[in-house]
BAMI-157784 format. One record per residue (C-alpha): residue in one letter; x negated, y negated, z negated. Coordinates in Angstrom, 1 decimal. Layout:
BAMI-157784
{node 'A' {X Y Z}}
...
end
This chain:
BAMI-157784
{node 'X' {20.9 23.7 20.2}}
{node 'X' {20.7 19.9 20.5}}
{node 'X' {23.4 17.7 21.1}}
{node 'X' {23.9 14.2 21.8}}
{node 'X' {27.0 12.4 21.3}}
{node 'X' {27.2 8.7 22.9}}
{node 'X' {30.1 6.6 21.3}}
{node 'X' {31.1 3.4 23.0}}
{node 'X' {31.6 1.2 19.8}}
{node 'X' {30.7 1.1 16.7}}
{node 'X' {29.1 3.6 14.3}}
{node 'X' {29.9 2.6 10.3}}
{node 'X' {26.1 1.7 10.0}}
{node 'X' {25.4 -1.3 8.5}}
{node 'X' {22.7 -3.8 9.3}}
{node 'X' {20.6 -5.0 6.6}}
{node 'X' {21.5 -7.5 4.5}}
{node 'X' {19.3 -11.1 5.3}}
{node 'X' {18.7 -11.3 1.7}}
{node 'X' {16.7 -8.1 1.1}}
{node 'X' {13.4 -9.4 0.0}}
{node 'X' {12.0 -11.1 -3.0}}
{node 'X' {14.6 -13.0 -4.4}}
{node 'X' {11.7 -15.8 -5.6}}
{node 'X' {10.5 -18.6 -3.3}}
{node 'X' {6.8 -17.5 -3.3}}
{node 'X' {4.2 -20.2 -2.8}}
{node 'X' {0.8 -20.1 -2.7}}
{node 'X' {-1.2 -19.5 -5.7}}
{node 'X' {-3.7 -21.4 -7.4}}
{node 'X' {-6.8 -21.1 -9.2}}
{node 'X' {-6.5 -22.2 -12.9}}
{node 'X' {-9.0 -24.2 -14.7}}
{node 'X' {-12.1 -21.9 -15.8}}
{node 'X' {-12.6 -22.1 -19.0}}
{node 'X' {-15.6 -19.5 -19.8}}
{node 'X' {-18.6 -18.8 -16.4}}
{node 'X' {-20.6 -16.1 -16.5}}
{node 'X' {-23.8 -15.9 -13.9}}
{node 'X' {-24.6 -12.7 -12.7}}
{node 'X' {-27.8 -11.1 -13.3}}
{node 'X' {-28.3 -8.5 -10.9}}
{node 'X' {-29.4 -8.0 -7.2}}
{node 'X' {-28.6 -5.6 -4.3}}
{node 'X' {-30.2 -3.8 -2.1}}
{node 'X' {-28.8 -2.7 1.2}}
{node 'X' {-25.2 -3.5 -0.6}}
{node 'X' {-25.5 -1.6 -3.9}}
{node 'X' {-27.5 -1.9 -6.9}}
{node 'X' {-30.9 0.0 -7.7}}
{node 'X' {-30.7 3.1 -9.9}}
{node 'X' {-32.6 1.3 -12.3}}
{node 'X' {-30.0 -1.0 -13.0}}
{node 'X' {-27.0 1.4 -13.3}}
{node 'X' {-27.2 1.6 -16.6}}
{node 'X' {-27.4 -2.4 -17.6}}
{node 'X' {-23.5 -2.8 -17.6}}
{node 'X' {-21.4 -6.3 -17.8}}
{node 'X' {-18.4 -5.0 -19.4}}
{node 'X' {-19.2 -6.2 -23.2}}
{node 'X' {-19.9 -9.9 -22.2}}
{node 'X' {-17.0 -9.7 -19.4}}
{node 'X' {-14.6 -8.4 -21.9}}
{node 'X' {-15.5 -10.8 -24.8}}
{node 'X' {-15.0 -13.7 -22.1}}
{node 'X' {-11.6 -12.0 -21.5}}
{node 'X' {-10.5 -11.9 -24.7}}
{node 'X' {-11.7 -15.4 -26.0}}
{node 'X' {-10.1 -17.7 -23.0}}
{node 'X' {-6.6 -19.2 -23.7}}
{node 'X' {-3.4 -18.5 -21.2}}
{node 'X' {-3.7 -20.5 -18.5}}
{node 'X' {-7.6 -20.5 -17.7}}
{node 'X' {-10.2 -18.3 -16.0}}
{node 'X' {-13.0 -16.2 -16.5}}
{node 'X' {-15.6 -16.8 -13.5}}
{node 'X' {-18.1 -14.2 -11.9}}
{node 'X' {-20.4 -16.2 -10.5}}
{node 'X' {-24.0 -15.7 -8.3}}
{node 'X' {-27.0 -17.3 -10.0}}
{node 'X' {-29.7 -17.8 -7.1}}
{node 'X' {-30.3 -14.3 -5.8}}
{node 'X' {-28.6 -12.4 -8.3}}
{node 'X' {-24.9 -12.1 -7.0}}
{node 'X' {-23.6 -8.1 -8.6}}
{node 'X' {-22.1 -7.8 -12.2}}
{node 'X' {-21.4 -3.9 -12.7}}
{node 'X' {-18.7 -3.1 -15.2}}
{node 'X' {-17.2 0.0 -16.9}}
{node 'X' {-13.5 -0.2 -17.5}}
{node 'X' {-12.1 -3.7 -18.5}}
{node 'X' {-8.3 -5.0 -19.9}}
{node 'X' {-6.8 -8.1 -18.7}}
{node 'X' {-5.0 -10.2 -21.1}}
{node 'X' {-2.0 -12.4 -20.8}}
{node 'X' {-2.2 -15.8 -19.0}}
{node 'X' {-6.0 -14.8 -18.0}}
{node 'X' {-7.4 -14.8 -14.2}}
{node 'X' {-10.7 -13.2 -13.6}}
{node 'X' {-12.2 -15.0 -10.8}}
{node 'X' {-14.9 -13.4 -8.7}}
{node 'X' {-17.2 -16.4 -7.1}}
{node 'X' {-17.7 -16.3 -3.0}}
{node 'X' {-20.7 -14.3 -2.5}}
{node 'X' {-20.3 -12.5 -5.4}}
{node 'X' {-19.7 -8.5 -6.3}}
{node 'X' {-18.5 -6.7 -9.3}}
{node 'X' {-19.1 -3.2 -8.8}}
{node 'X' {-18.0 -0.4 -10.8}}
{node 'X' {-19.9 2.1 -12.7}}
{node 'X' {-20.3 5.7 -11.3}}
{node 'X' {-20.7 7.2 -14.7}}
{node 'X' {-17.5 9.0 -15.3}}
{node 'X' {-18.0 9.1 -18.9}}
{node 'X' {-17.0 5.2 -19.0}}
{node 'X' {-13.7 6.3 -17.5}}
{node 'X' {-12.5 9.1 -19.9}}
{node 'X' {-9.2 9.2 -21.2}}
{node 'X' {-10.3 12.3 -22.9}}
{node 'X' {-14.0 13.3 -23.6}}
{node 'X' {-15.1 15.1 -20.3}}
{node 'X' {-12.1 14.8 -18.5}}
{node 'X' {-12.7 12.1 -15.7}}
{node 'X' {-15.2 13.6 -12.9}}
{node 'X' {-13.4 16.5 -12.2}}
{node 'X' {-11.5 18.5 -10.3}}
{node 'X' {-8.7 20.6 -12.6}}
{node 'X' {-5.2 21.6 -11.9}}
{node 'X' {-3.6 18.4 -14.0}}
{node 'X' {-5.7 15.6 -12.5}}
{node 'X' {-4.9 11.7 -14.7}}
{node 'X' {-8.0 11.9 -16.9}}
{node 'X' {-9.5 8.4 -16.1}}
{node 'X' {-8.9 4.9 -17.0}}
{node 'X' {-8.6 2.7 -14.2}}
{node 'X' {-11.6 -0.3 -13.2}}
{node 'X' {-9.0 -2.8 -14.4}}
{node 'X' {-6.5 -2.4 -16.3}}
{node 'X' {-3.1 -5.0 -17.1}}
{node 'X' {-0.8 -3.4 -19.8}}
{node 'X' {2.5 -5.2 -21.0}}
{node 'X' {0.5 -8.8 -19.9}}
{node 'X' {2.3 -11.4 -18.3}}
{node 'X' {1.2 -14.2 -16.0}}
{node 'X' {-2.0 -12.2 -15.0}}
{node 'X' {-4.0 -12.8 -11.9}}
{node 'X' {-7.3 -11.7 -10.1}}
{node 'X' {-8.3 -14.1 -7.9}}
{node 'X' {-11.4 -15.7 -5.8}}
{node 'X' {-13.1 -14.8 -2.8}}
{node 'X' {-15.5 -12.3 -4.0}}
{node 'X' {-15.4 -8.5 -3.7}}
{node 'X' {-14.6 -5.9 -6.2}}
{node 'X' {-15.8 -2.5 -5.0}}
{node 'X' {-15.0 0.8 -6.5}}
{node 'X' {-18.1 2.9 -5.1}}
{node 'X' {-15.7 5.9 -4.1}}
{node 'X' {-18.6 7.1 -1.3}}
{node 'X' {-21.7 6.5 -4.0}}
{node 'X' {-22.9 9.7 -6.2}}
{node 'X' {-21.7 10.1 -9.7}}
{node 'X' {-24.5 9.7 -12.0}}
{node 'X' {-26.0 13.0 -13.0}}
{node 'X' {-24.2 14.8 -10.3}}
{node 'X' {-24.1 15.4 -6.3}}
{node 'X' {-20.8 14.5 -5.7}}
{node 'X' {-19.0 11.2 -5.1}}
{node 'X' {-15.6 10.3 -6.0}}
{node 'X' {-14.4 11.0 -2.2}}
{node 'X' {-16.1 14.1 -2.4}}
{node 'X' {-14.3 15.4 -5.5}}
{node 'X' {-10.4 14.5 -3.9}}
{node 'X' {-11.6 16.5 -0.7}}
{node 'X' {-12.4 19.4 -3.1}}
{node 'X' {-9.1 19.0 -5.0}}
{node 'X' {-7.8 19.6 -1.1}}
{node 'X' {-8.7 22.3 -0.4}}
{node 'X' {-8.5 23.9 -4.1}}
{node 'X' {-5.0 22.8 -4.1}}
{node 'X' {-5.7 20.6 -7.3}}
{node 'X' {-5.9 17.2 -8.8}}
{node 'X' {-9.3 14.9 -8.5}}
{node 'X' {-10.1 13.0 -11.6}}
{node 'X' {-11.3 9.7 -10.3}}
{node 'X' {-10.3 5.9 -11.5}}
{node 'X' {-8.6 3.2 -9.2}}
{node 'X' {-9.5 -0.2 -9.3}}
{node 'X' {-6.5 -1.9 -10.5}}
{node 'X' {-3.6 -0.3 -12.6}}
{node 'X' {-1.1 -2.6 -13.7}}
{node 'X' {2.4 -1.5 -15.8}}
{node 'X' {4.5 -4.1 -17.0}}
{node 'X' {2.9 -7.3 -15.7}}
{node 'X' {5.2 -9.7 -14.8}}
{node 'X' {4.2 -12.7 -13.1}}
{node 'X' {0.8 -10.5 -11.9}}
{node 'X' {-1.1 -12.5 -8.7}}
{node 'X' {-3.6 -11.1 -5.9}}
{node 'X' {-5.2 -13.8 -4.4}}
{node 'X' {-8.0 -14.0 -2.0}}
{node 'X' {-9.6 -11.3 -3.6}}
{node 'X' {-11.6 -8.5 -1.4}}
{node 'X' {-11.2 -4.7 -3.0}}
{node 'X' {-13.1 -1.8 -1.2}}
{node 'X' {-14.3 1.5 -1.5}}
{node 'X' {-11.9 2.9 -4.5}}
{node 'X' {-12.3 6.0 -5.3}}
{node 'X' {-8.2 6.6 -5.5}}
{node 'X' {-5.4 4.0 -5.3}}
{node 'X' {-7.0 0.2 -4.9}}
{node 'X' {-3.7 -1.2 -6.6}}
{node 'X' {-1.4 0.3 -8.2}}
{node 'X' {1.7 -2.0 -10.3}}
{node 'X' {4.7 -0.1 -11.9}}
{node 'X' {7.8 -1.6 -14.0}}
{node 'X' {6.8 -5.1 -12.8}}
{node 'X' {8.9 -7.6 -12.0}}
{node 'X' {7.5 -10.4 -10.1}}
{node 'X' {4.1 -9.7 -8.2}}
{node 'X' {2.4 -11.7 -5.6}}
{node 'X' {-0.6 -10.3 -3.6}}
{node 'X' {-1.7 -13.1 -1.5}}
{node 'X' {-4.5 -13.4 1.4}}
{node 'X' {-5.6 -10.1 -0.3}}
{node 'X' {-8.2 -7.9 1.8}}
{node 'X' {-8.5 -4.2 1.2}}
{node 'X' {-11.1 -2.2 3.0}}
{node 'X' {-12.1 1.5 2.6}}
{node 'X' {-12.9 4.4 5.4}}
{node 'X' {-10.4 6.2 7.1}}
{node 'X' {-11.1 10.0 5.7}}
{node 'X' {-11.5 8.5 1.8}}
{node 'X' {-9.0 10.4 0.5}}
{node 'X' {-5.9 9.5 -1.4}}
{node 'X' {-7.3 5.2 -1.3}}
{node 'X' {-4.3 3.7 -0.9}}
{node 'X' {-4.0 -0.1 -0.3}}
{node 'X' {-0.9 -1.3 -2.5}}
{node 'X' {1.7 0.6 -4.5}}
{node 'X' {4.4 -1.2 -6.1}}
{node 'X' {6.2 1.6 -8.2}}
{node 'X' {9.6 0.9 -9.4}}
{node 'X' {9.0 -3.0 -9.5}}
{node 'X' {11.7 -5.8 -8.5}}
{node 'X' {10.7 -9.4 -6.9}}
{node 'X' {6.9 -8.1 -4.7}}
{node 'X' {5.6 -10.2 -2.2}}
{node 'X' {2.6 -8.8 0.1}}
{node 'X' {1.5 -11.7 1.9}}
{node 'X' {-1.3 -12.9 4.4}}
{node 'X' {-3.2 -9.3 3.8}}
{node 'X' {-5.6 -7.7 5.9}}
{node 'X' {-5.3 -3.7 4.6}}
{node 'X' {-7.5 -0.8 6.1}}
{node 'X' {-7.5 2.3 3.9}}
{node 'X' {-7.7 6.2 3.7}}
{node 'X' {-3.7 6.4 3.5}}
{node 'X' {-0.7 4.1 2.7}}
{node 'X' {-1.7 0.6 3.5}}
{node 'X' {1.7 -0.3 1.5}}
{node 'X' {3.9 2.3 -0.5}}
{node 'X' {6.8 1.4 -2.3}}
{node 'X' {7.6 4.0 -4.5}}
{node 'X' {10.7 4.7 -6.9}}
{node 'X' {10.6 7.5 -9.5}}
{node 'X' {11.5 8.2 -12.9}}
{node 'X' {10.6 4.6 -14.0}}
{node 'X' {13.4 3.3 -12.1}}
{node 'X' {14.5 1.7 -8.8}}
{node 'X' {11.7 -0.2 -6.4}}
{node 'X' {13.8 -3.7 -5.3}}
{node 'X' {13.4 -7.3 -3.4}}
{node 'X' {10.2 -6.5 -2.0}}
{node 'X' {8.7 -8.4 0.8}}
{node 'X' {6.0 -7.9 2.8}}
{node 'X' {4.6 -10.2 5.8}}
{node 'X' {2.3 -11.4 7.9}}
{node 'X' {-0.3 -9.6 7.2}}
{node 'X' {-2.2 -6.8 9.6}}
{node 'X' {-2.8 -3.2 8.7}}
{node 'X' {-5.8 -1.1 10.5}}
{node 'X' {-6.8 2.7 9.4}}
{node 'X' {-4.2 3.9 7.0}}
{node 'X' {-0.9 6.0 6.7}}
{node 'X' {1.0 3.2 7.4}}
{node 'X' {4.0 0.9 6.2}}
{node 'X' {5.7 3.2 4.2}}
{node 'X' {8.6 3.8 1.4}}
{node 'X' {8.1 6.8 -1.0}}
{node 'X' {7.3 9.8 -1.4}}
{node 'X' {8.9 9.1 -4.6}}
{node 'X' {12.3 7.6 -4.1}}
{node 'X' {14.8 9.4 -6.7}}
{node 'X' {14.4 6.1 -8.4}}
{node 'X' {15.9 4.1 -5.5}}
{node 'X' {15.0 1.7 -3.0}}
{node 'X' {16.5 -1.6 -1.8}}
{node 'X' {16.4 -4.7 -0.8}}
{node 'X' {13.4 -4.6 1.6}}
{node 'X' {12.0 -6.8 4.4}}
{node 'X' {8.8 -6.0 6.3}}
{node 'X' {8.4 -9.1 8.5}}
{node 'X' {5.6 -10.0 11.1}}
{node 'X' {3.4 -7.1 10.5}}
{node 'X' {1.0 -6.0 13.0}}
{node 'X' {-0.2 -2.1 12.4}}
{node 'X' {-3.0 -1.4 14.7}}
{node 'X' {-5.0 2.6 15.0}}
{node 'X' {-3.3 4.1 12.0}}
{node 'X' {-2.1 7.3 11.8}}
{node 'X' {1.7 5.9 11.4}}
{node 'X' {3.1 2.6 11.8}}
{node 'X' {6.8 2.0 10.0}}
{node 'X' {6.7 5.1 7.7}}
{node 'X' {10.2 6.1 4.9}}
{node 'X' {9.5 9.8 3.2}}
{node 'X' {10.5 11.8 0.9}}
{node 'X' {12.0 15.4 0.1}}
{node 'X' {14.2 17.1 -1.8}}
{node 'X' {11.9 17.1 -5.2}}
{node 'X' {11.1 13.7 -5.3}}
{node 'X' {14.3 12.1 -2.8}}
{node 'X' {16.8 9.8 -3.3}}
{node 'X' {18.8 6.8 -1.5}}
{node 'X' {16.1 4.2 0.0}}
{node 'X' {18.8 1.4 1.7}}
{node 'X' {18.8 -2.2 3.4}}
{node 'X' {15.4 -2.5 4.3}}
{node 'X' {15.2 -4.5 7.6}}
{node 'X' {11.8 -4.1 10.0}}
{node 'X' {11.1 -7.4 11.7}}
{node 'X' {8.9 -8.4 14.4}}
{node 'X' {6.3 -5.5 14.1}}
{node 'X' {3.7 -4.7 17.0}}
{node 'X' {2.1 -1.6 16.5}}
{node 'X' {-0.6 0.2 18.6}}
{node 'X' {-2.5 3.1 19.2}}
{node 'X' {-0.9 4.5 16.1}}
{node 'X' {-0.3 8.6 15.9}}
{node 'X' {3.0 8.3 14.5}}
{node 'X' {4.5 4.6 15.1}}
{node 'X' {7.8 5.0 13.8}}
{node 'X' {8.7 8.2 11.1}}
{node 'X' {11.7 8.6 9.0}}
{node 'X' {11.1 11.9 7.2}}
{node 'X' {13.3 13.8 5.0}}
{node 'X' {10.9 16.9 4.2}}
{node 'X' {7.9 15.0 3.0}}
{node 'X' {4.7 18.3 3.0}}
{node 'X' {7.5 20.5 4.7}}
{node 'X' {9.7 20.6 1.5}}
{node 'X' {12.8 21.9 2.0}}
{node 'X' {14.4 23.0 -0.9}}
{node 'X' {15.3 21.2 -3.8}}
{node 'X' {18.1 19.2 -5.7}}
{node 'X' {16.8 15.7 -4.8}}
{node 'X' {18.0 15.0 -1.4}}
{node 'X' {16.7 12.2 0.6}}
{node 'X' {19.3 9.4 1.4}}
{node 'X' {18.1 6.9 4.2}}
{node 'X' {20.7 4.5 5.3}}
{node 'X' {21.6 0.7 6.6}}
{node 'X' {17.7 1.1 8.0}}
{node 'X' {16.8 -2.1 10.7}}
{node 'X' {14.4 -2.0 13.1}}
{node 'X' {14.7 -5.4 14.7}}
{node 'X' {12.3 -6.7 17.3}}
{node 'X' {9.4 -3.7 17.2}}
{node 'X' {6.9 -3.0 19.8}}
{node 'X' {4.9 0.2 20.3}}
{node 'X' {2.1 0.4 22.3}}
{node 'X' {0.4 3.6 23.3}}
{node 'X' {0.9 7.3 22.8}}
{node 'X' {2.3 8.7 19.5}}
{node 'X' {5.6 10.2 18.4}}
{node 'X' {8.4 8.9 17.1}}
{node 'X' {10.7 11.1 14.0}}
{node 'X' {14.5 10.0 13.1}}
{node 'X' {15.7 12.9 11.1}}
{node 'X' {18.2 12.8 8.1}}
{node 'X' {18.5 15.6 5.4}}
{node 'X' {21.4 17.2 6.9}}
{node 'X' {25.1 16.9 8.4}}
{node 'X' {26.3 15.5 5.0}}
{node 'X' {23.6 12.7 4.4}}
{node 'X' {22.8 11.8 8.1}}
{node 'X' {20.1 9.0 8.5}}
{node 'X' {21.9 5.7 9.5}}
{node 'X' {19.8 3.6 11.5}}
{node 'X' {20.0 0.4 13.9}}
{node 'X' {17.4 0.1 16.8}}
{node 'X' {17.7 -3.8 18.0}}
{node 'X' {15.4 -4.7 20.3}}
{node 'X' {12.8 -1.7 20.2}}
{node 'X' {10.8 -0.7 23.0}}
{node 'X' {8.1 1.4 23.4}}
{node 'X' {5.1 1.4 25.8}}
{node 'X' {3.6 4.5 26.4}}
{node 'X' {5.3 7.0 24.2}}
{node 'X' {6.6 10.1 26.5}}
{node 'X' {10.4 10.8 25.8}}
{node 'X' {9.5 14.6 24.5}}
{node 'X' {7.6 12.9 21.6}}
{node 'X' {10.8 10.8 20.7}}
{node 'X' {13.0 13.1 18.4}}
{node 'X' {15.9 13.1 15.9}}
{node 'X' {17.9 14.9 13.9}}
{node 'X' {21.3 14.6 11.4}}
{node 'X' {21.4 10.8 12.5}}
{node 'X' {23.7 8.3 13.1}}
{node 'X' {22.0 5.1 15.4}}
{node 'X' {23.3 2.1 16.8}}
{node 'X' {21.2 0.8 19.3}}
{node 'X' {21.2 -3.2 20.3}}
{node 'X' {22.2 -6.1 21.0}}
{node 'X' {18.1 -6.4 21.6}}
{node 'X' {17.1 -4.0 24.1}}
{node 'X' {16.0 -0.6 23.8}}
{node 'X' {14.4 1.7 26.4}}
{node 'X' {14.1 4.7 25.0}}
{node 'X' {17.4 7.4 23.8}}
{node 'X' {17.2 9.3 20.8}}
{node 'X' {17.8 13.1 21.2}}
{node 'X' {18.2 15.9 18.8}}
{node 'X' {20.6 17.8 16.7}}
{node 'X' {23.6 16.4 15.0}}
{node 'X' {22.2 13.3 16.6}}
{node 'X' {25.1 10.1 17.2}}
{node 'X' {24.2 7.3 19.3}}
{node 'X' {26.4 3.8 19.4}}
{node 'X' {25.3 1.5 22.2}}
{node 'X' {25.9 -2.9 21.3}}
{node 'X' {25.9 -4.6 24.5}}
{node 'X' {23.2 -7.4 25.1}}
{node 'X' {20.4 -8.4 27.1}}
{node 'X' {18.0 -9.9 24.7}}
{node 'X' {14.6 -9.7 25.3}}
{node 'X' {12.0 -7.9 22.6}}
{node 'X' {9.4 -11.0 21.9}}
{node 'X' {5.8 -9.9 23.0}}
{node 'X' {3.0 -9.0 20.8}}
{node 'X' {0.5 -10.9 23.1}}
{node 'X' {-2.3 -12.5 21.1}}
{node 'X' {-0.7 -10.7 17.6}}
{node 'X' {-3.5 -7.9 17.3}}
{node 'X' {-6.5 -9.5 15.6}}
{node 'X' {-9.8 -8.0 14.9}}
{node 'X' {-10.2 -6.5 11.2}}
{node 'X' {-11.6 -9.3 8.9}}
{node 'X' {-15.4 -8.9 8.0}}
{node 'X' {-14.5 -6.8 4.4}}
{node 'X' {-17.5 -5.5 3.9}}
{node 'X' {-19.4 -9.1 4.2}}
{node 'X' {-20.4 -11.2 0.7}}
{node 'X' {-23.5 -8.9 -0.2}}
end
């Protein structure tokens, strides 16, 4: 049976702390000094290389440029005339080094998946363990790296493997609907790289996870622009994992599901993280976990337009992977035509059993407009670990009130207004008084830059 209970006063929910976002003052990054240029020495056709030329790899002279710069300078990918591509197998960044990809120019990666193998045979696959590929890029225990320039790096996750019929996309549908991992690289894979910088840079098409940065403290992603279709599977945008001091910032993301995750597992807790004005387009969305049994805190999403996704502000977990995800603070979001604008959901894949429970509380929404149809989900675990939430200033603009529910929650709503009542079981509403208006997201919604421009 539902039940609401209205309390005039106060429910012990606490609003997010104004500090809870990276704790350095981010600037804008610039370009170091190149110190070794390399011209390309390829050409496109109709956006991708010729068969012919998918077997005369970069890697070797990209690599040795890598590894001969000092800290502090750049490598340069640069066109020469018509040639513009450089194709590349796996590379490793070093510390203090920026790879910087020239305007108009592409490095593409290979579709052999022998180049990727962690193991012979094992990337190109679909198998019940999944992880047997290298990554495009790789930054391992490397400080003060960046990747910067306004070129593109595209992974190829839609082109045919070499020697087979499939394409990376192809093989993570398969591993759907087997039930089972794809083997497939992503484009960037960073693990203890402190200091690392996005900037400018354009990353499409990945065949998994376009960037993915663990144990990292300190990483900037600035004016970063991340394109790939809607139904590419699993091709995340950005996934800081267990990292401290983030800044997303100035990003245009469209992807084939989280445009942002912050995840916290076994590596430990996911903290300081800031991510703002930027705009998200096809995706799953703004979103915290699965993984949270690490911990998360200390977030603020801040000017953020999310615009035909299939969710907007997104925290989930369950009881494998759960645990307690507080003081993050939504500001100033528009969202529209967006399936699922605002989700809090405690049985991530319909999970319900487990040790690891989900633990949502001191949660902000401040100042967020919905436009359109879509539903709205504010459920906690249970009784014992309710989700504790404050709605200030959140209205809604075409979302019918049966598609608006809630469950084991504790709300306060206001001072802001908001025009909508949250109903459900074991559901405790607290009503601030005030009569501010919610700002309007006139003029907010931009198109989606031109990703798929530069050749």
């Amino acid at each position: 049976m539902k039940r609401l209970v209205v309390l005039i006063g106060v429910l012990v929910v606490c609003a997010t702390s104004s500090t809870a976002q990276d704790r350095r003052k981010v600037t804008e990054p610039r370009i170091p000094p190149v110190s070794r240029t390399l011209d390309a020495q390829l050409v496109t056709a109709k956006g991708d290389l010729a068969e012919a030329d998918e077997d005369k790899l970069d890697t070797t002279r990209i690599q040795e440029a890598i590894d001969s710069c000092q800290p502090g300078t750049a490598v340069e990918l640069r066109s020469a005339g018509e040639k513009h591509a450089f194709l590349s197998a796996p590379l490793q960044l070093k510390p203090g080094i920026t790879l910087l990809v020239a305007p108009g120019t592409v490095l593409f990666a290979s579709r052999n998946p022998r180049d990727y193998d962690l193991t012979p045979g094992s990337c190109g696959k679909v198998d019940k363990t999944g992880h047997g590929c290298r990554p495009l890029i790789q930054i391992e225990q490397a400080k003060d790296v960046a990747i910067m320039g306004d070129g593109v790096i595209d992974g190829r996750g839609g082109a045919k493997l070499l020697g087979q019929k499939v394409s990376w996309w192809d093989l993570a549908q398969e591993a759907k609907i087997k039930q089972e991992s794809q083997n497939v690289p992503r484009i960037l894979v960073a693990d203890q790289a402190d200091g690392l910088i996005l900037y400018r840079i354009t990353l499409r098409n990945s065949p998994n996870f376009h960037v993915f940065v663990r144990r990292t403290n300190g990483f900037t992603a600035w004016g970063v622009k991340i394109n790939a279709p809607r139904n590419a599977r699993n091709t995340d945008g950005i996934d800081p994992s267990s990292s401290t001091n983030v800044s997303v910032l100035y990003s245009y993301i469209s992807a084939g599901d989280d445009n942002v995750a912050i995840k916290a597992g076994a590596d430990g807790p996911a903290t300081d993280i800031t991510v703002a004005h930027s705009h998200f387009y096809n995706g799953h969305g703004m979103s915290i976990g699965s993984e949270t049994s690490g911990g998360v805190s200390a977030v603020e999403v801040s000017d953020l337009t999310i615009d035909g996704a299939d969710n907007g502000i997104r925290i989930k977990s369950n009881r494998t992977r759960g645990g307690l995800v507080h003081d993050v603070a939504y500001r100033d979001i528009c969202i529209r035509d967006v399936k699922n604008p605002i989700v809090m959901e405690t049985t991530y894949e319909h999970v319900t059993e487990g040790d690891l429970i989900p633990v949502f509380k001191s949660i902000l929404l401040e100042d967020v407009r919905v436009y359109g149809e879509g539903k709205i989900s504010l459920d906690g675990a249970d009784s014992a670990h309710p989700l504790q939430m404050r709605l200030d200033g959140v209205e809604l603009s075409g979302v019918s009130p049966r598609n608006v529910h809630a469950s084991h929650a504790q709300i306060v709503t206001g001072p802001g207004k908001v025009n909508f009542v949250p109903l459900g079981e074991d559901v405790q509403v607290s009503s601030e008084r005030g009569s501010r208006n919610v700002p309007s997201c006139d003029e907010r919604f931009v198109p989606m830059a031109d990703l798929a421009a530069s050749h």
